[in-house]
C-alpha positions as CSV (number, residue, x, y, z in Angstrom):
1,X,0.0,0.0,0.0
2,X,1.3,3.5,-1.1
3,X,0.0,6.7,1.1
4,X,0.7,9.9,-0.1
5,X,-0.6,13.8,0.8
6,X,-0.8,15.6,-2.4
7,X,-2.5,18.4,-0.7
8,X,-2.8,19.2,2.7
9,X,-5.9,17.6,4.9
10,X,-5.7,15.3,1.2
11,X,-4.7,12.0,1.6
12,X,-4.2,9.4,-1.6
13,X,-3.8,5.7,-1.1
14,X,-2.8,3.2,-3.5
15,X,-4.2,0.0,-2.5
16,X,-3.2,-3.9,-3.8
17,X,-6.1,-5.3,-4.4
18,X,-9.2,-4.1,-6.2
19,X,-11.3,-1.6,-4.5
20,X,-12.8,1.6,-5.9
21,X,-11.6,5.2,-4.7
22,X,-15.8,5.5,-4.2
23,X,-15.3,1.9,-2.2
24,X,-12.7,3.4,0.1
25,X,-14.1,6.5,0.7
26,X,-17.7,5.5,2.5
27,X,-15.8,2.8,4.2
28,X,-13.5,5.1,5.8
29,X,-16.3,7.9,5.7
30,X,-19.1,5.5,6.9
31,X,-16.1,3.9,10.3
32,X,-15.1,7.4,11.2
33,X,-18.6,8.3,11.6
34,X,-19.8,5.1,13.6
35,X,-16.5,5.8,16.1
36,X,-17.7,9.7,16.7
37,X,-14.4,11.1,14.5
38,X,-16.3,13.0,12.2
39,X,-19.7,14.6,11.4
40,X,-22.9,13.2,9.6
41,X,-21.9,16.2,7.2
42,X,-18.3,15.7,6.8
43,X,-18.6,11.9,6.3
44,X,-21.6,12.2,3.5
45,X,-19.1,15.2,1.8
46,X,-16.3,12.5,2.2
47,X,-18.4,9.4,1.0
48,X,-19.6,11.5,-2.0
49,X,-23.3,11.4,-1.2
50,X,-25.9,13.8,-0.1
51,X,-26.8,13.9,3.8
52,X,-29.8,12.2,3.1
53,X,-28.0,9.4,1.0
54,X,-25.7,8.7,3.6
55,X,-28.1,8.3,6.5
56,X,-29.9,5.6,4.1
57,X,-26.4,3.6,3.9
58,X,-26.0,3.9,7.8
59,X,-29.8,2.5,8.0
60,X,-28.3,-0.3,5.6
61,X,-25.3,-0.9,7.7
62,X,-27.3,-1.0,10.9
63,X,-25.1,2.4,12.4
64,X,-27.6,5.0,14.6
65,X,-27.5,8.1,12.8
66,X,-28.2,9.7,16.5
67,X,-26.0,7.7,19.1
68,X,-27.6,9.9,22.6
69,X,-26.6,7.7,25.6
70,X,-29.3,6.7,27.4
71,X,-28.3,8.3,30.8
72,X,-28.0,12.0,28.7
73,X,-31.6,11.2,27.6
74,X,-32.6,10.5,30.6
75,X,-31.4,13.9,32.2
76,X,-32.7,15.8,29.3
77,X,-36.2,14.0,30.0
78,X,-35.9,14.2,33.9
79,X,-37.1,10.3,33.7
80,X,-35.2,7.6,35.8
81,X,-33.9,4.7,33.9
């Protein structure tokens, strides 16, 4: 694998087997949201698709759009859990 920054906040990779740019990009766009690194915004812009788009391939990939612990929800509702 070959990783290069032609630009800065621009990273290319060269991978060995055969997966598309588009196949990269929601994977890594579609993980870094799931782990809380990054927007719904900035990983739809990164995967290519609109807002709405994206939230359909979470649905697909079983990943909450909204991830609100339960103990926050609970405060914000003044309920006990």
């Amino acid at each position: 694998m070959n990783v290069t920054l032609e630009h800065p906040g621009e990273l290319a990779v060269e991978l060995p087997f055969n997966v598309s740019n588009d196949e990269a990009r929601l994977a890594l766009a579609v993980r870094l949201f799931d782990k809380g690194r990054i927007s719904l915004g900035q990983a739809a812009k990164m995967a290519g698709f609109s807002k709405r788009a994206f939230i359909d391939i979470l649905g697909r990939e079983e990943i909450p759009v909204i991830n609100y612990p339960a103990a926050e929800l609970a405060e914000e509702l003044k309920i006990e859990l």
